[in-house]
N, C-alpha and C positions, 0 to 999 in steps of 0.2 A: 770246614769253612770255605776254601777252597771250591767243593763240589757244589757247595749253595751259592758262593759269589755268581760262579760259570752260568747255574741253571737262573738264577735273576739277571743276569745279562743278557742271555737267550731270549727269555721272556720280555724284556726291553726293548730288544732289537725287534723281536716279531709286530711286539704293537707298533713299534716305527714305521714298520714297512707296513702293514694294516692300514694305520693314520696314513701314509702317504699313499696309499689304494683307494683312501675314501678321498680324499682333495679330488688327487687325480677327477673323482667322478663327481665333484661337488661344482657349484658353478664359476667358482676362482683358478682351481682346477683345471678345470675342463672347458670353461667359457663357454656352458650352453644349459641351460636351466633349466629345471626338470622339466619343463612343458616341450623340451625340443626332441626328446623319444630316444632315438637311438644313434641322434647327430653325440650325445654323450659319448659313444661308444664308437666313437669315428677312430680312433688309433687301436681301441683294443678287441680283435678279428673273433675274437673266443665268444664274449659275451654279445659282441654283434650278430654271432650264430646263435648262440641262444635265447636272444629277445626275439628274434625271427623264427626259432623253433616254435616256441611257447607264443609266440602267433598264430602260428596255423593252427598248433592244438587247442586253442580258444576259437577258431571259425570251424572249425571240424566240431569240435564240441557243440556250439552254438547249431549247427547243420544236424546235427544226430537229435538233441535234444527238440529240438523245434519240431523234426521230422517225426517222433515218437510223440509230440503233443498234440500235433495236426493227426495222426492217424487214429489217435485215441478219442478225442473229440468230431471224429469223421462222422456226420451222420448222413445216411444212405437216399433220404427221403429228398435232401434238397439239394440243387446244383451245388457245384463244388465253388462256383465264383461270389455264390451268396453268404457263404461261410468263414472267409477271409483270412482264407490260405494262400500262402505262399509257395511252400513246400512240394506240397502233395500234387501241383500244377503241372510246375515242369518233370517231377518223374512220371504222372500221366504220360507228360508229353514224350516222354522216351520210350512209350508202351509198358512201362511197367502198373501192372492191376488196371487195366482200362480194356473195354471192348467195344464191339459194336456199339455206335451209338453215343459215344462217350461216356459210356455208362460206368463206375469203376464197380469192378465184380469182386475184389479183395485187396484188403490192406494188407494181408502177408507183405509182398513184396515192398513196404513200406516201414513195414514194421524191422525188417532185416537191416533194408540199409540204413534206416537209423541206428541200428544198434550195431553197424558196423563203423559208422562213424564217431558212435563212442569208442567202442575197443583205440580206436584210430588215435583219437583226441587222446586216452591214456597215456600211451606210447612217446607222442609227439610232445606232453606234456612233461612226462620225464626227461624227456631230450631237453627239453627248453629249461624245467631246473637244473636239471646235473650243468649244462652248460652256463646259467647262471649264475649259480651259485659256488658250485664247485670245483667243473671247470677250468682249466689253464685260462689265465687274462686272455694271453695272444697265443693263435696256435701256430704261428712261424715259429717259437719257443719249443716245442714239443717234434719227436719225431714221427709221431700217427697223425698228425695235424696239419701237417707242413703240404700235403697236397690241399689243404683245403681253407689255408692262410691267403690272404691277401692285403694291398697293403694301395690306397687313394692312389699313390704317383705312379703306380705299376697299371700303364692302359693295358699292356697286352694283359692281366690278371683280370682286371674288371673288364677285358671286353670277351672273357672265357667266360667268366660271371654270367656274362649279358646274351653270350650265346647259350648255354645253359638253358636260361630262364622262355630265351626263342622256339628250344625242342622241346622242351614241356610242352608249351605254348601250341608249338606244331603238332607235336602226340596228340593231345587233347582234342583239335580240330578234326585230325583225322579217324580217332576214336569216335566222334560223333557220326563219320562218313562210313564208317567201318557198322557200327548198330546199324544205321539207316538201311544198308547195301546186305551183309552178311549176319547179321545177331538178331537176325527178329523185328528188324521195324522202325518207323516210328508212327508216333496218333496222327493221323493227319484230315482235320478238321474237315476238309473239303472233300473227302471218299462220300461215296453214295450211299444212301441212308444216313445220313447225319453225322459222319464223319467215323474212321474205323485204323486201326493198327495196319499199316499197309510195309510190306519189304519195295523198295526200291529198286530196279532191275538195273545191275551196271550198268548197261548198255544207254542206257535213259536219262543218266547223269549228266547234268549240262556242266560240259566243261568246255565250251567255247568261250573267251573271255570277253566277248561282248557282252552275253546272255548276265553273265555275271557282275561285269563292272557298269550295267546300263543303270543296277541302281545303286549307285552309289554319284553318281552326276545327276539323279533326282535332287529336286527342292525338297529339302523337311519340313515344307508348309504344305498348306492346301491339301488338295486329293494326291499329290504324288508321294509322298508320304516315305521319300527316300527310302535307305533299307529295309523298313520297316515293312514296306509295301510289298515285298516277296510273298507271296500268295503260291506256289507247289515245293514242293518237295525234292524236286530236282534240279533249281535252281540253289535251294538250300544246301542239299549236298556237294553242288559243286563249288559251289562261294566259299566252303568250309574246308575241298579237298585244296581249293585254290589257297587259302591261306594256310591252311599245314603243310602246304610245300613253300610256300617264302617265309613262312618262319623258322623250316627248316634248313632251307637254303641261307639265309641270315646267320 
């Protein structure tokens, strides 16, 4: 009698603390109702990593899948702008399967990184449930967690966050300056004959910061057509080595 009182008590207590997990996240709770995302999850650091995991595994996903329906649906005969891709454009534009001409000569390379971006999305999707669902609430609680706990009132925490998010930010820029210059290229419209995969010569990179910030004090009206109006290649690369070092320096 004894052993059964104990284990019904056990089991008592659990659902208490369960029901006081759900309040918590309900909008009495919480004061934030379920259209407000992940403002719910503003004290508990755990599943705020995990709605943010199982995010990117949903654009990663979304990127791989779309990339593998654009490829599949690619037909050769007509431009690629007539066909109403998104996808397939900008890895053109990174020289992957494009040649002389704008021509694309193979969807391999299209084919891959969508299906790298699945793999990808798998991963990150797991990450997003385990930490949803199964996951510690808060990971200041936990001692593998605790580097990666943060807490609203703690600025130096969220401004480690924010620089974080800065060197992605920068990597990513200069990954693109890095292709251009050293990885083989990119398409660039304006090459002779109709536009063609060209490498970028370091030497040739404008990184004078006038060259650079001239457009961005354009009008985005009319023919000035502000950043947008970048027309070579070497202004692109520099605009971009120019920003992966202030967001790294940031």
């Amino acid at each position: 009698f004894f052993v059964t009182h104990l284990f019904y008590i056990n089991i008592i207590f659990k659902i208490r603390i369960n029901s006081n997990l759900v309040a918590q996240r309900s909008l009495l709770g919480s004061k934030y109702s379920w259209w407000s995302g992940n403002g719910r999850f503003i004290s508990l650091s755990g599943k705020y990593l995990g709605a943010h995991i199982a995010h990117a595994g949903l654009i990663t996903l979304w990127a791989g899948a779309m990339s593998l329906f654009e490829a599949a649906h690619y037909v050769s005969e007509k431009p690629i702008y007539e066909q109403g891709f998104i996808l397939l454009p900008h890895m053109a534009a990174l020289s992957f399967g494009v040649g002389p001409g704008g021509e694309i000569y193979s969807t391999y390379p299209f084919f891959v990184i969508g299906v790298l971006h699945i793999i990808a999305s798998g991963v990150l999707g797991l990450g997003g449930i385990y930490h949803s669902i199964f996951g510690p609430e808060r990971l200041e609680e936990t001692s593998l967690g605790t580097p990666f706990a943060f807490s609203w009132q703690d600025r130096d925490k969220v401004s480690t966050i924010l620089g974080a998010h800065l060197i992605a930010l920068g990597l990513g820029s200069i990954l693109l300056y890095a292709k251009g210059v050293y990885f083989g290229g990119l398409y660039d419209p304006l090459s002779s004959g109709g536009g063609d995969v060209r490498v970028v010569k370091e030497t040739l990179v404008s990184l004078n910061p006038y060259s650079v910030a001239k457009y961005l004090v354009r009008a985005p009206f009319g023919n000035e057509g502000w950043i947008i109006s970048i027309n070579n290649l070497e202004d692109l690369l520099g605009g971009h080595l120019w920003v992966g070092a202030i967001c790294l320096v940031g």
